[in-house]
Biotite code that builds the C-alpha atoms (Angstrom):
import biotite.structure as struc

atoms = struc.array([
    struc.Atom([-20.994, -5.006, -47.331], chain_id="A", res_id=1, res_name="UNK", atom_name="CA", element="C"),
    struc.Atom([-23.942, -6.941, -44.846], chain_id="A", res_id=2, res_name="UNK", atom_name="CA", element="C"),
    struc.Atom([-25.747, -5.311, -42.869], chain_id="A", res_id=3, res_name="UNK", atom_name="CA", element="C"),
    struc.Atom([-23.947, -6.825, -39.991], chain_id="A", res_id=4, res_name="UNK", atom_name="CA", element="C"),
    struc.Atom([-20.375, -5.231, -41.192], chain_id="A", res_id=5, res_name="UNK", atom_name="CA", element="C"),
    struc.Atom([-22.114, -1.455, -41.769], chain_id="A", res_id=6, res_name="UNK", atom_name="CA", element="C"),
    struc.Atom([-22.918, -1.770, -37.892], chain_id="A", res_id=7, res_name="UNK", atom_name="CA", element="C"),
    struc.Atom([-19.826, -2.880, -37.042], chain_id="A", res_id=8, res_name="UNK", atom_name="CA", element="C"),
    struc.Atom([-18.566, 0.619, -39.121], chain_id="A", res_id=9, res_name="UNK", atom_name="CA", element="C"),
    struc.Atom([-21.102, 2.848, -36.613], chain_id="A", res_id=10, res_name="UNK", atom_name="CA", element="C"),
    struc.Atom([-19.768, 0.750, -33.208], chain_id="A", res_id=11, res_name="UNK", atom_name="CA", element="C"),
    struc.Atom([-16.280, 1.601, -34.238], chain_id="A", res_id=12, res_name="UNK", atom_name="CA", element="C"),
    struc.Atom([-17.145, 5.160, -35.143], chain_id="A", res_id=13, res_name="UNK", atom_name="CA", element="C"),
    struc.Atom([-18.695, 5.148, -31.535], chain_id="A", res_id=14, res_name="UNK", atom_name="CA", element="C"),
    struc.Atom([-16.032, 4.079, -29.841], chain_id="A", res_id=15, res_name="UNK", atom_name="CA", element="C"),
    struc.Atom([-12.847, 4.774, -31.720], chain_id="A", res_id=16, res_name="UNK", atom_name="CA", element="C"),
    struc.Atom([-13.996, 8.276, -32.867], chain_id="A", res_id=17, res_name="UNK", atom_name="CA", element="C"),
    struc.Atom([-16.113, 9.629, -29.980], chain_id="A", res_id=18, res_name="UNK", atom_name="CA", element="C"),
    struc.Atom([-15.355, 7.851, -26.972], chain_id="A", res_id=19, res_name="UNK", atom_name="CA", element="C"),
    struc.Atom([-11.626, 7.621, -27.234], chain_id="A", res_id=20, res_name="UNK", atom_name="CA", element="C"),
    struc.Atom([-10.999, 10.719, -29.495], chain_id="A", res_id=21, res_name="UNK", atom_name="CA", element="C"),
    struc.Atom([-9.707, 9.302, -32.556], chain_id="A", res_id=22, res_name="UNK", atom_name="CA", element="C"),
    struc.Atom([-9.168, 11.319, -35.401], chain_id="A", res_id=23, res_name="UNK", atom_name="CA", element="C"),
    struc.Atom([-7.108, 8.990, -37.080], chain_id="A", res_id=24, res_name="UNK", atom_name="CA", element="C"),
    struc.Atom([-10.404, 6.441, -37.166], chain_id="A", res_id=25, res_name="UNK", atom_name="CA", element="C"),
    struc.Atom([-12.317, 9.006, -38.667], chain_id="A", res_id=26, res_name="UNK", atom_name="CA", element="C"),
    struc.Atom([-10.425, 9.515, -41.196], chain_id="A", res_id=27, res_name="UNK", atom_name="CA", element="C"),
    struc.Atom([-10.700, 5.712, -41.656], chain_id="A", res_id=28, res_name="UNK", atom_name="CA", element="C"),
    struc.Atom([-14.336, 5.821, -41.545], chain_id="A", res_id=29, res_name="UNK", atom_name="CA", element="C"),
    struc.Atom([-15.506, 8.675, -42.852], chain_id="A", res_id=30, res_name="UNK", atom_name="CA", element="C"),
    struc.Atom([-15.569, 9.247, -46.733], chain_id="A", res_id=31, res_name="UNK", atom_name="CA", element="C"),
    struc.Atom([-13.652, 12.505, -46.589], chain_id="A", res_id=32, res_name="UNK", atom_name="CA", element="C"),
    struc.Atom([-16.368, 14.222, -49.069], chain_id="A", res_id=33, res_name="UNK", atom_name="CA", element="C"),
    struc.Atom([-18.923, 12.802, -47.197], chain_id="A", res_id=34, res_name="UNK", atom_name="CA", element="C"),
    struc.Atom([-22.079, 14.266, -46.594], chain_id="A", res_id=35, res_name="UNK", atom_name="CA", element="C"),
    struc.Atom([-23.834, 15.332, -43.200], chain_id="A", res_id=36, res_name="UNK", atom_name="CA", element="C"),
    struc.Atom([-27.527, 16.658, -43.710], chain_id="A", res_id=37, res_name="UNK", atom_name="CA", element="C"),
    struc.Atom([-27.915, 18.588, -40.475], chain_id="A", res_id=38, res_name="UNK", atom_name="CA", element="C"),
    struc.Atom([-24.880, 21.077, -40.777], chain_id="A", res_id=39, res_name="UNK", atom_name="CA", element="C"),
    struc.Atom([-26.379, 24.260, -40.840], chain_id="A", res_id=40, res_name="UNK", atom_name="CA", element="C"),
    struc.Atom([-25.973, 26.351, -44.088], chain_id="A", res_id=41, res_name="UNK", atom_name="CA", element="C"),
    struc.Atom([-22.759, 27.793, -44.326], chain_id="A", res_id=42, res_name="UNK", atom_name="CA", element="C"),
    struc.Atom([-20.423, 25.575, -42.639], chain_id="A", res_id=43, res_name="UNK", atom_name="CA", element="C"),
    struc.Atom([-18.162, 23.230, -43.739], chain_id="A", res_id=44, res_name="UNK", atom_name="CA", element="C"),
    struc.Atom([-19.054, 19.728, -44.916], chain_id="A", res_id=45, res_name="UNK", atom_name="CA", element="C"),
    struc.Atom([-16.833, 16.252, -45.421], chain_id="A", res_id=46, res_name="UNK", atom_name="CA", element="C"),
    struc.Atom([-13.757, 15.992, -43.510], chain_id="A", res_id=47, res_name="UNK", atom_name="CA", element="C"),
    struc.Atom([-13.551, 19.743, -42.715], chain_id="A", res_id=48, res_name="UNK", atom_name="CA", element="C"),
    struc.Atom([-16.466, 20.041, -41.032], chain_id="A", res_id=49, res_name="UNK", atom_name="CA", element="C"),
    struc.Atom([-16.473, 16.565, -39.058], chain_id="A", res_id=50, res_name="UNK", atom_name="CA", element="C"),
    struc.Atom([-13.231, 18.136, -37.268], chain_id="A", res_id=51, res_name="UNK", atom_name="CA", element="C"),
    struc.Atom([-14.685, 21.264, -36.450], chain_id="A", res_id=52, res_name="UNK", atom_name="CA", element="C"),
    struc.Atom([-17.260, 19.481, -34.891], chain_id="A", res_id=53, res_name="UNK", atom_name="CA", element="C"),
    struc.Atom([-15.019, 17.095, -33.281], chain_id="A", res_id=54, res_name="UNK", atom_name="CA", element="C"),
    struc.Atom([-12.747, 19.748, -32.014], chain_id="A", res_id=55, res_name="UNK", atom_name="CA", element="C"),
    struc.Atom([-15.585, 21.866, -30.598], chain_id="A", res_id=56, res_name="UNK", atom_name="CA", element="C"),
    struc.Atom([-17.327, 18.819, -28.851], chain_id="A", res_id=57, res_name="UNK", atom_name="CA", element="C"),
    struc.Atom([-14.546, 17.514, -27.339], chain_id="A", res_id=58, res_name="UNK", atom_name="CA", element="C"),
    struc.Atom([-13.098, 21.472, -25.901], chain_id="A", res_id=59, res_name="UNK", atom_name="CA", element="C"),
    struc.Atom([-17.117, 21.458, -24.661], chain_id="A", res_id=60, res_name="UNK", atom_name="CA", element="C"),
    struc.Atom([-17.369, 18.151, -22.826], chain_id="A", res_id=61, res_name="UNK", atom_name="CA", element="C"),
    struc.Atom([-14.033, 16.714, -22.808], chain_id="A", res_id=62, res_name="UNK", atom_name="CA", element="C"),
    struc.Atom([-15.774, 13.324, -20.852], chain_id="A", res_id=63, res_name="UNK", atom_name="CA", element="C"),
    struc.Atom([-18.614, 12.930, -23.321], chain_id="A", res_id=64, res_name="UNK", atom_name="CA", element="C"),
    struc.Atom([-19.338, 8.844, -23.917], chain_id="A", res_id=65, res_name="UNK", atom_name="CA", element="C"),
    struc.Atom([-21.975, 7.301, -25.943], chain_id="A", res_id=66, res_name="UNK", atom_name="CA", element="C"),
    struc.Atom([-23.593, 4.484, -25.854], chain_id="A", res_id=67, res_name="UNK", atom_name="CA", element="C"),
    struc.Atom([-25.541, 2.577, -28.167], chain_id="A", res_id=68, res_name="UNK", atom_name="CA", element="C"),
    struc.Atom([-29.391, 1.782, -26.751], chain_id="A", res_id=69, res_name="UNK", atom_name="CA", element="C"),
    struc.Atom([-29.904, -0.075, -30.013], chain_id="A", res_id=70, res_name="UNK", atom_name="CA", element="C"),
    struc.Atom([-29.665, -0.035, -33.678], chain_id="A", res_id=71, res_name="UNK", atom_name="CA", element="C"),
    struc.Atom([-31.045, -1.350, -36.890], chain_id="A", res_id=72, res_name="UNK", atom_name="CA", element="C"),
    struc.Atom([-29.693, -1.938, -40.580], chain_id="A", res_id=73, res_name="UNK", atom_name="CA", element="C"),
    struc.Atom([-31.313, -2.128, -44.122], chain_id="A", res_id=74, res_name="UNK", atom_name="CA", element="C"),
    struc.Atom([-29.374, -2.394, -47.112], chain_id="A", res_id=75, res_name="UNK", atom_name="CA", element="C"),
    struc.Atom([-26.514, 0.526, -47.066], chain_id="A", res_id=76, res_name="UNK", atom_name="CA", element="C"),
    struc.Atom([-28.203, 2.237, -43.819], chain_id="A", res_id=77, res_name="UNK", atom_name="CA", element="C"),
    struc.Atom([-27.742, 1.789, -40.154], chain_id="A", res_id=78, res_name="UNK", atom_name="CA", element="C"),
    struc.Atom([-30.023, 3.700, -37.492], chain_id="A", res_id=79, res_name="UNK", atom_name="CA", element="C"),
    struc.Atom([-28.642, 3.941, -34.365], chain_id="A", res_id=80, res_name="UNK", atom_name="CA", element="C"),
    struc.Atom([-30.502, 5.408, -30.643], chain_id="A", res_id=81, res_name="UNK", atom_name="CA", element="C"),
    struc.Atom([-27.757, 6.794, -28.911], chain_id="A", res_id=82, res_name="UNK", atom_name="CA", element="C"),
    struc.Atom([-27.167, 8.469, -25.561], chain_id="A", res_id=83, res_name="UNK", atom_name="CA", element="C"),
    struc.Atom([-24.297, 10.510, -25.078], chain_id="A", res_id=84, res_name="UNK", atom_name="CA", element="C"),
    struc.Atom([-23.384, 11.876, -21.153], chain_id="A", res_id=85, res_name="UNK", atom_name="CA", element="C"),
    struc.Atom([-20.605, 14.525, -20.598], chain_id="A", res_id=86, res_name="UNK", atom_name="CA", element="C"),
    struc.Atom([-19.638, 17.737, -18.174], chain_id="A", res_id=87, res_name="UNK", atom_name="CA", element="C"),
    struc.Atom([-20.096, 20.934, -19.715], chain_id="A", res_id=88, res_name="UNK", atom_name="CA", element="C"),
    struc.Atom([-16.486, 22.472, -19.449], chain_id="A", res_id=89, res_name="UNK", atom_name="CA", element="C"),
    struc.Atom([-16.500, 24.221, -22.621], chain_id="A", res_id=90, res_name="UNK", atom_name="CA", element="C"),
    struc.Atom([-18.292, 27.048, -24.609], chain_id="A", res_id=91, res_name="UNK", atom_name="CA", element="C"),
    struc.Atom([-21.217, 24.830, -26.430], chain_id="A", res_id=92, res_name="UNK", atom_name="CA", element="C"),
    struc.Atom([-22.969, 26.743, -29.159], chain_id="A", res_id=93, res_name="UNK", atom_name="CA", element="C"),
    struc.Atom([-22.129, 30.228, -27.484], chain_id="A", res_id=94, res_name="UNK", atom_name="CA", element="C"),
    struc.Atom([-23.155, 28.851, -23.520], chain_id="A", res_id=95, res_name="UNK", atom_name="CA", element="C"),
    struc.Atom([-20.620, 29.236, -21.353], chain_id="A", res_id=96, res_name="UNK", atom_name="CA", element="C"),
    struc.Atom([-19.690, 25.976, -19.137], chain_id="A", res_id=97, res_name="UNK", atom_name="CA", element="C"),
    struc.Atom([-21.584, 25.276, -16.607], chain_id="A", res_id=98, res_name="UNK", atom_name="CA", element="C"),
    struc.Atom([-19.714, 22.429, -14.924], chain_id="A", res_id=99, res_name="UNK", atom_name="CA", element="C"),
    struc.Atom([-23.276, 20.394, -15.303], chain_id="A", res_id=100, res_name="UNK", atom_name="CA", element="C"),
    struc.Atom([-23.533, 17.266, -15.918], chain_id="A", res_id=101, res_name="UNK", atom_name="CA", element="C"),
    struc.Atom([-25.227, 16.583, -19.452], chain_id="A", res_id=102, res_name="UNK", atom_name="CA", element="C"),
    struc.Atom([-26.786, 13.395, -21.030], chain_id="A", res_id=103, res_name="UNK", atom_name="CA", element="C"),
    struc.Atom([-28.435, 14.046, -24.519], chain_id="A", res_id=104, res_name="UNK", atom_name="CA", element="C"),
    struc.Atom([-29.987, 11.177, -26.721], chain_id="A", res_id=105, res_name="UNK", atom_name="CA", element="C"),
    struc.Atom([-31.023, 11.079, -30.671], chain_id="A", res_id=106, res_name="UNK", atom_name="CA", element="C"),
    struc.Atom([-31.355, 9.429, -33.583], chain_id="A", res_id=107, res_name="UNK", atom_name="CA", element="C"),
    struc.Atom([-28.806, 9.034, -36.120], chain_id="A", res_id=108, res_name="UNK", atom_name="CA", element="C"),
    struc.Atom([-28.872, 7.146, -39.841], chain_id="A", res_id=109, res_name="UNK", atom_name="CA", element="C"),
    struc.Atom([-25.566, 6.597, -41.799], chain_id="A", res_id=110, res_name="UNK", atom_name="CA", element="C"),
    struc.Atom([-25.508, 5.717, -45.104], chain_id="A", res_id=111, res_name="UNK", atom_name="CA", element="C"),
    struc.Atom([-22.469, 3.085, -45.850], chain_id="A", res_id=112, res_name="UNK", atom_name="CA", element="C"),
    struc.Atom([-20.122, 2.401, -48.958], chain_id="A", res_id=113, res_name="UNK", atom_name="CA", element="C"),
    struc.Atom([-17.110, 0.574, -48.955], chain_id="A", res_id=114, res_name="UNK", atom_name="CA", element="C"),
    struc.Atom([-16.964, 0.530, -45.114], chain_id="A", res_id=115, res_name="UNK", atom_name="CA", element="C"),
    struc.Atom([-16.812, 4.215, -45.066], chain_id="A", res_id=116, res_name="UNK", atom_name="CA", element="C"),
    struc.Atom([-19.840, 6.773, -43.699], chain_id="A", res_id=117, res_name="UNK", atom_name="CA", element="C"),
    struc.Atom([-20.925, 8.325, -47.260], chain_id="A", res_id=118, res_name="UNK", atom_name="CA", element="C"),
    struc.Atom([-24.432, 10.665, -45.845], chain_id="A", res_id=119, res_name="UNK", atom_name="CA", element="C"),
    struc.Atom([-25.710, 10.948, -42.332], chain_id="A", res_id=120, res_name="UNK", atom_name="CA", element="C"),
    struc.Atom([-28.715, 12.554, -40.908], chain_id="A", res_id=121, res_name="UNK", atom_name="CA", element="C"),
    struc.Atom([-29.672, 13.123, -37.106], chain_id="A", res_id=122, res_name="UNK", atom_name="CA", element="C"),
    struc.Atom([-32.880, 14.793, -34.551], chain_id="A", res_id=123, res_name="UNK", atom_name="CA", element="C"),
    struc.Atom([-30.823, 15.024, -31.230], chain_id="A", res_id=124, res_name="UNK", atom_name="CA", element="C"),
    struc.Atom([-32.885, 16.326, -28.318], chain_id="A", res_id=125, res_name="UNK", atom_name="CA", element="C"),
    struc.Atom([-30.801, 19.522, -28.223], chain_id="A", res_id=126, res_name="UNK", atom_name="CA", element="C"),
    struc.Atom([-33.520, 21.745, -26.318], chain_id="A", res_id=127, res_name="UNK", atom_name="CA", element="C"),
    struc.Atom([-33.530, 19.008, -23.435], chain_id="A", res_id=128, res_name="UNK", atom_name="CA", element="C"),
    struc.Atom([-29.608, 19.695, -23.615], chain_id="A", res_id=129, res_name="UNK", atom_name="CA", element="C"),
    struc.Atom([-29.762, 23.109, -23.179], chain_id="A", res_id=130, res_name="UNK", atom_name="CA", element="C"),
    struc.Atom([-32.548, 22.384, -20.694], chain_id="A", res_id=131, res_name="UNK", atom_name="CA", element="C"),
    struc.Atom([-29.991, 20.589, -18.529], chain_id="A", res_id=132, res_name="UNK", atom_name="CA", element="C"),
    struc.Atom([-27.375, 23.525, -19.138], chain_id="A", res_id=133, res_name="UNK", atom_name="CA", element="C"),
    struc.Atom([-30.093, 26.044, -17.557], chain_id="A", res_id=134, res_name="UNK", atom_name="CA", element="C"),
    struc.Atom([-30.377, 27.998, -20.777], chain_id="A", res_id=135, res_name="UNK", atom_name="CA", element="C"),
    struc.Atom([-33.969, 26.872, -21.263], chain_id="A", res_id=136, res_name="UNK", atom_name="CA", element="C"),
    struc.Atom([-36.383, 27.044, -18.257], chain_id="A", res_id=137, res_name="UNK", atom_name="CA", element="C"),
    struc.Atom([-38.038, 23.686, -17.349], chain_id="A", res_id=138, res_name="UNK", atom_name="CA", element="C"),
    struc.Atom([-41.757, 25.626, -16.926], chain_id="A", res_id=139, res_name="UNK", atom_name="CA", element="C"),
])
């Protein structure tokens, strides 16, 4: 695939998967062994663990949307800055909702095959998240 169809894989996964909730397009664009570099040890990886983490996210900020602030491609990887905003209505990583609005931005790389995501790593600015939530004092 060009590097110009592997981007078109991450806008769909943007927008399909996280914005509008689509499990169904993950399925589609996720290799269901595939493999995701920041799960913690212990938890689930491929298919299994994308849902969790889809299922958790969404009960935590059920208005979450991303957008893309840019995003470059190299052979079978695409790096994309995103920024994600979203209310806090849900338990995140044991924090109770606050009812705050949230905006968190990072980095994420995909690795591509056959149109699918295959590996992904990520650094998302979770301490300025929980900074937002109040969990983390700003001094």
């Amino acid at each position: 695939m060009s590097t110009e169809e592997n981007k078109a894989v991450i806008r769909r996964i943007v927008e399909e998967v996280w914005n509008n909730w689509s499990l169904k397009a993950a399925h589609e664009l996720y290799a269901k062994d595939y493999i995701d570099h920041i799960r913690p040890p212990g938890e689930p990886q491929g298919m299994a663990g994308l849902e969790k983490i889809f299922h958790e996210w969404r009960a935590a900020f059920p208005d979450w949307t991303i957008t893309i602030d840019s995003m470059i491609a190299e052979g079978d990887l695409v790096a994309a800055h995103l920024t994600g905003r979203g209310t806090h209505k849900g338990v995140y990583m044991g924090i109770a909702p606050t009812g705050k609005q949230i905006v968190g931005a990072g980095i994420e790389i995909f690795r591509i095959a056959g149109g699918q995501v295959v590996e992904f790593w990520a650094s998302v600015d979770e301490l300025g998240m929980f900074r937002q939530m109040g969990m983390i004092p700003l001094k």
